[in-house]
Every structure is written in C-alpha cells, then in structure tokens.
C-alpha positions as CSV (number, residue, x, y, z in Angstrom):
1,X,-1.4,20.1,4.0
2,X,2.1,18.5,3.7
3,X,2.4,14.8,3.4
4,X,5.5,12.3,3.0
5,X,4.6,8.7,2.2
6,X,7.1,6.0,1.7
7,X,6.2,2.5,-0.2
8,X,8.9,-0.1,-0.1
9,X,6.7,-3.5,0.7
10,X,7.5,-4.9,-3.0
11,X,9.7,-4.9,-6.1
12,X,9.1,-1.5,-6.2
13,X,9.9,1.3,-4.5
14,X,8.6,4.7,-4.4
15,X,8.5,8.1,-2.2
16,X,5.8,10.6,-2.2
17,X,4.7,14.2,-1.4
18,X,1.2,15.6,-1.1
19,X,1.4,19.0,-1.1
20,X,-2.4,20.9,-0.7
21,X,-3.6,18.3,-3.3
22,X,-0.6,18.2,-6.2
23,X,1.7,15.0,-5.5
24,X,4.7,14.5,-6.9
25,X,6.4,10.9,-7.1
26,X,9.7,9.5,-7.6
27,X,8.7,5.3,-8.5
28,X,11.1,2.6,-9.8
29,X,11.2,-1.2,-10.2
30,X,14.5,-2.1,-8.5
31,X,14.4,-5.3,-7.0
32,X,16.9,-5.4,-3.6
33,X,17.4,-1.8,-4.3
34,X,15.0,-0.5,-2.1
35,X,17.6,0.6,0.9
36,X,19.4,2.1,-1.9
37,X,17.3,4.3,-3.7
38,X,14.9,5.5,-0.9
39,X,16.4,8.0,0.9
40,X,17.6,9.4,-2.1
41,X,14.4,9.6,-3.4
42,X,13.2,11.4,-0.1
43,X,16.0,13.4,-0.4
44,X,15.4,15.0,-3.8
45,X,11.5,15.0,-3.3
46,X,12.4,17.1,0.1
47,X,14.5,19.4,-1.9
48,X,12.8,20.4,-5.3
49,X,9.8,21.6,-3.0
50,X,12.4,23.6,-1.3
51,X,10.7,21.4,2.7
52,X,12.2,20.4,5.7
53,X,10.9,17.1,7.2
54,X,9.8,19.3,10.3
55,X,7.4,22.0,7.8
56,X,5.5,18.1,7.0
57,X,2.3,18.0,9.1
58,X,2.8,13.6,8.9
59,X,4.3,10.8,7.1
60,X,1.9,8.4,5.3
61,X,3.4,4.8,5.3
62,X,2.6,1.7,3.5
63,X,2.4,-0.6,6.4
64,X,2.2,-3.5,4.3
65,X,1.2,-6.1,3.7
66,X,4.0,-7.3,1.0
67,X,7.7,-8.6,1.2
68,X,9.0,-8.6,4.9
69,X,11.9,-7.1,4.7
70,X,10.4,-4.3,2.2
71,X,7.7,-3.8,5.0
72,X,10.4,-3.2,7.6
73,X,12.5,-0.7,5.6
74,X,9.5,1.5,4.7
75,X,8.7,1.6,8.8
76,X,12.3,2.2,9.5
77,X,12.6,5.2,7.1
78,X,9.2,6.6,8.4
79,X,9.8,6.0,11.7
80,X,13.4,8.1,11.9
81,X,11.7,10.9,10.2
82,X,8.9,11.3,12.3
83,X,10.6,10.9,15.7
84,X,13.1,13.5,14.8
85,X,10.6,16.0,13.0
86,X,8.5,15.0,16.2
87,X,5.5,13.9,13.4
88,X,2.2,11.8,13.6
89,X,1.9,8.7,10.9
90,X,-0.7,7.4,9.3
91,X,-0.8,4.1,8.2
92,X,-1.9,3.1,4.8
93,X,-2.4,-0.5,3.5
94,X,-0.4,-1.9,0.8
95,X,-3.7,-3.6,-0.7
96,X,-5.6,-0.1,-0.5
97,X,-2.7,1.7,-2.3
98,X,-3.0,-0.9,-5.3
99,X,-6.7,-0.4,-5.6
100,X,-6.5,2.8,-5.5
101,X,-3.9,3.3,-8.3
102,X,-6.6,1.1,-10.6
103,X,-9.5,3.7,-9.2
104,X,-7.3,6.8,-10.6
105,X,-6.1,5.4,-13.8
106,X,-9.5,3.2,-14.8
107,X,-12.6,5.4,-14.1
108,X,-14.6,2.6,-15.3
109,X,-13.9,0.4,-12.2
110,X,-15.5,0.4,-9.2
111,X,-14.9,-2.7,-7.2
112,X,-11.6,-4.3,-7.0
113,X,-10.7,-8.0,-6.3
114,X,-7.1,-6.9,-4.7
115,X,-4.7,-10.4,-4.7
116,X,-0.7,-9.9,-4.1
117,X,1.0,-12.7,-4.1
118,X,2.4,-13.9,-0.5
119,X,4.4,-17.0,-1.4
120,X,4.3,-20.1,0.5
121,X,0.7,-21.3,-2.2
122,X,-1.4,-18.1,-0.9
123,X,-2.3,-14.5,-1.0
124,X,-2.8,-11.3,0.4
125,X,-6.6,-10.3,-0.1
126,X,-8.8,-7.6,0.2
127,X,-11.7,-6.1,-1.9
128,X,-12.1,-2.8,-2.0
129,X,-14.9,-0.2,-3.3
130,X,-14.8,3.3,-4.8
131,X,-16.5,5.7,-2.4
132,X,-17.9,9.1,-3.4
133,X,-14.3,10.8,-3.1
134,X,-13.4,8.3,-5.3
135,X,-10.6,6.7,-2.6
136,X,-10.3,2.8,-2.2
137,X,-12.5,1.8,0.7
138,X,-11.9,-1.8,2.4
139,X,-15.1,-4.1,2.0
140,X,-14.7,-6.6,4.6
141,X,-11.2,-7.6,5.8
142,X,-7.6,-8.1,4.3
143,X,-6.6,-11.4,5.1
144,X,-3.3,-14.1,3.8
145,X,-5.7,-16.6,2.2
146,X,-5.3,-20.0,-0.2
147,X,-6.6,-18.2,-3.8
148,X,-9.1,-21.1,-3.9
149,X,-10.8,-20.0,-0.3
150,X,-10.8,-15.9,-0.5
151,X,-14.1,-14.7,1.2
152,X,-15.4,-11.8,-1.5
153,X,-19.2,-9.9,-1.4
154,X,-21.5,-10.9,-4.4
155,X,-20.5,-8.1,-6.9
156,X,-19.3,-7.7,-9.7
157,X,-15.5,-5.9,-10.0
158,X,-12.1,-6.5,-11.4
159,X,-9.1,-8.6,-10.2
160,X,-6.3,-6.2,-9.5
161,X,-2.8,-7.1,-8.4
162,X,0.5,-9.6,-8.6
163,X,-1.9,-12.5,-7.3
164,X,-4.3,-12.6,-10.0
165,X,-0.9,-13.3,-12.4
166,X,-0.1,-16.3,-10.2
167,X,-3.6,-17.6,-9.3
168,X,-5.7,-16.7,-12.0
169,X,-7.4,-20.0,-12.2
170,X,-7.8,-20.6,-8.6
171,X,-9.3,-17.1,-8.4
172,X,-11.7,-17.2,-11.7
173,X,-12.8,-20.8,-10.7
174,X,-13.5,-18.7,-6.9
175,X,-15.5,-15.9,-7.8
176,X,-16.6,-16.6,-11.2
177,X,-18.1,-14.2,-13.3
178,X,-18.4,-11.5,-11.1
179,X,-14.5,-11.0,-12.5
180,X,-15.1,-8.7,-15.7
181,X,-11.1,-8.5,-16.4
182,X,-7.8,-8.3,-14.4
183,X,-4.9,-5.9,-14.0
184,X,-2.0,-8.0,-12.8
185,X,0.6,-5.4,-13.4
186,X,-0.4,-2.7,-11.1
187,X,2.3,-2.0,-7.9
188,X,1.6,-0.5,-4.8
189,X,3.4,3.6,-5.2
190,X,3.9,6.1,-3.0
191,X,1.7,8.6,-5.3
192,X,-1.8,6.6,-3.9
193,X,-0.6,6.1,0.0
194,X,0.0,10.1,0.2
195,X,-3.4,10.2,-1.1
196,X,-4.9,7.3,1.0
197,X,-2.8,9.4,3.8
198,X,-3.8,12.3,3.3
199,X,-7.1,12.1,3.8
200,X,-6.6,9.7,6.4
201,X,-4.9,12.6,8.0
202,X,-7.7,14.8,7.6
203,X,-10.6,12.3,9.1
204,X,-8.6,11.6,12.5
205,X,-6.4,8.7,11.2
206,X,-2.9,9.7,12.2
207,X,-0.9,8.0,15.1
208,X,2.1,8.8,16.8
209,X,5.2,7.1,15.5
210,X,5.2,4.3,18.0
211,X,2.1,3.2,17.4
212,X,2.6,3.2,13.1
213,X,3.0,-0.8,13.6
214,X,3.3,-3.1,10.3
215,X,1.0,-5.7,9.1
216,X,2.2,-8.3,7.9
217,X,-1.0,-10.6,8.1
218,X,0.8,-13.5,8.2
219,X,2.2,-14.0,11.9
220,X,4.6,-16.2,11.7
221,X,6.8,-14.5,9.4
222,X,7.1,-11.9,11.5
223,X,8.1,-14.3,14.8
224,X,11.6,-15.3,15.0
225,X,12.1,-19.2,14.6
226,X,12.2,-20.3,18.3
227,X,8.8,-18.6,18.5
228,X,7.3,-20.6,15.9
C-alpha cells in the first residue's frame, strides 16, 4: 500500500507517504508559505522512495476544515496529481488528523475534545474516540460552533487543538470537569491523514478525484459575496 497525503489547512504545512505501514513526513510551520514549500516537499518525498505519482495506489487529503485558502491549496495539489496519475482520494478531516496526532504521541488519552480556532468568535469542533486500532474515530459530528455552545457526550477526555488556546474559559466553563488537561499546540500533519487515509483506503473510503470535495463547515466562507 502506497499513500500520498497533503495537509495545508493551517499554519503548517506538511506532505506525507505511507508506504506498507512506515511513513515518512516532511512538516514545517511556515505561515503564507504553504504554496511554496508543498510541492517541493512532494517532490523530495516522491524521490527519496525512488515512486512515481502513478506506482501510488491514492492520495489522502486533508479536506479541512481550517484556513480557506490553506484548504483550497491542499485540494488543488491533490487534485492535479490524481487526475494525471488517474488516482482515487480519500478524504481525511483536519479535526481527525489532530486527534489522532494526540492518540499516537499520548497513549494515555482516549477521548479528545478537538477545538481549532475558526475566527469570526467560534470554532471548529469535533470529539473524537480511540478505537481498537488505535485511529481517531468521530463521536457525533464536526460542526463551526460558539466555544460556549459545543454539543460534547458525557465523558471524560482531553481538550486538544488551537481553540482550546483561544477559548479555554468558554470551553472549561462548557464541559467542565470532564476536561482532565489540554494540548493547544498540536497541528494537523500529513504523517496522521496518511494514516487516517490509509486505512480509509483499505475499508472502502476512497473517491474518485471529482468527488474529494472540501469542508469547510462554515458555508458562507466558501460563497462568493453576491451569494451571501
């Protein structure tokens, strides 16, 4: 199994390869970089294991949500690999890939409160469990949310994510003391949405590029003004 995953919806920006379970990574915090340093990054990944885009068996993409523009350039980049490789995509959520970078470096945690920020007074939210395979599983649904009116199960887990840094109060006074401590400094990399992608791959999950569609959660950034 052959995977390339892209992950471009924040600060950072990262590229990816699975290659029958060992990935390798190329991550960096580069603000306004991101069209930059990506194909470059996909570039050398492609080359040190010595691939072609058209030996991949599918792209993994970070389909957001996270910065708009970020979001577009990680679809752009997957999307003009896969249709001239002629490859399947499989989606991956920016909220999953966050968990699960807290699932593979904190063994200890099983639930995670996931909170990036989205401007504008709100968040992007989703809680996610560990399941047996130890992958971030969605509990519920993401949603673009006030931090004072997130919709949560009654467990106990860990705030994980850029919103928790912004709306820690909002958040703590929300769910109370099922919050046992936070990780605000985790990003979204390319390492976790191969992995998320990979087995996504594997259980049926992939699309065809036209159909790889970003979420953004919140519509109206993504209409133009006269729409809104």
């Amino acid at each position: 199994m052959k995977l390339l995953a892209v992950e471009t919806s924040t600060d950072a920006c990262s590229a990816a390869l699975f290659i029958d379970g060992e990935i390798r990574e190329k991550f960096a915090v580069a603000p306004r970089e991101h069209t930059k340093l990506i194909l470059p990054m996909i570039d050398q990944l492609m080359a040190d294991a010595q691939l072609k885009p058209q030996q991949l068996d599918a792209i993994g993409l970070s389909r957001g949500p996270g910065s708009f523009t970020g979001v577009r350039i990680a679809g752009g980049v997957v999307q003009g690999i896969a249709y001239g490789a002629d490859l399947p995509v499989v989606p991956v959520s920016t909220l999953a890939a966050i968990a699960q970078d807290v699932f593979n470096h904190q063994p200890d945690v099983e639930l995670s409160f996931t909170a990036m920020d989205a401007r504008m007074d709100e968040i992007f939210w989703g809680v996610y469990q560990r399941n047996s395979l130890g992958l971030a599983e969605l509990i519920g649904a993401e949603a673009v949310t006030p931090a004072g009116e997130v919709i949560f199960p009654d467990r106990i887990g860990f705030g994980v994510g850029s919103g928790w840094g912004v709306y820690a109060d909002q958040l703590v006074q929300r769910l109370g003391e099922r919050v046992l401590e936070t990780h605000v400094d985790v990003w979204p990399r390319a390492a976790c949405v191969a992995q998320l992608g990979a087995y996504g791959f594997a259980n049926g999950q992939a699309v065809a590029v036209e159909q790889a569609m970003p979420v953004y959660l919140r519509d109206k950034v993504a209409k133009k003004q006269s729409e809104r």
